[in-house]
C-alpha positions, -999 to 999 in steps of 0.1 A, spaced: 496 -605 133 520 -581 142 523 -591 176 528 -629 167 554 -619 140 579 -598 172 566 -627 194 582 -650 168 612 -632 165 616 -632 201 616 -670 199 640 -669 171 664 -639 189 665 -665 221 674 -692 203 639 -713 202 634 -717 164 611 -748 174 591 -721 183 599 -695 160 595 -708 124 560 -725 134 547 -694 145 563 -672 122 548 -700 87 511 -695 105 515 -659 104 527 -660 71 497 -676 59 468 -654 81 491 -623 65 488 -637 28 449 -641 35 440 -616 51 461 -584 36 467 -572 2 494 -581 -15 522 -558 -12 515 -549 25 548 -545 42 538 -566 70 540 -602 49 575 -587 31 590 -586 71 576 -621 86 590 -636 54 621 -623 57 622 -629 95 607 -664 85 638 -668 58 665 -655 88 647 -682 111 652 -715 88 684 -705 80 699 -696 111 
C-alpha cells in the first residue's frame, strides 16, 4: 500500500490526477481495512488524497 500511495503521488506530482485520486481512494480503502486505526500510513494517503482533489 505504500508503494501505490508514492505511485499515486507520482501521478498527482506529474499532473495526472485522473490517475492519482483513483488510485490514491482504493488505497484509502485497503488501508482503512486492513490497518488499525491510527496507523500513520491512512493519515498520509488521505492527506495526499485531500492535496489531489483539490489541486
Amino acid at each position: 500500500m505504500t508503494s501505490r500511495n508514492n505511485l499515486a503521488y507520482v501521478y498527482a506530482a506529474a499532473g495526472d490526477l485522473g490517475r492519482a485520486i483513483p488510485l490514491y481512494e482504493r488505497t484509502l480503502q485497503d488501508c482503512e481495512r486492513v490497518l488499525s486505526p491510527g496507523h500513520p500510513l491512512i493519515a498520509a494517503v488521505r492527506e495526499n488524497l485531500d492535496r489531489a482533489r483539490s489541486a
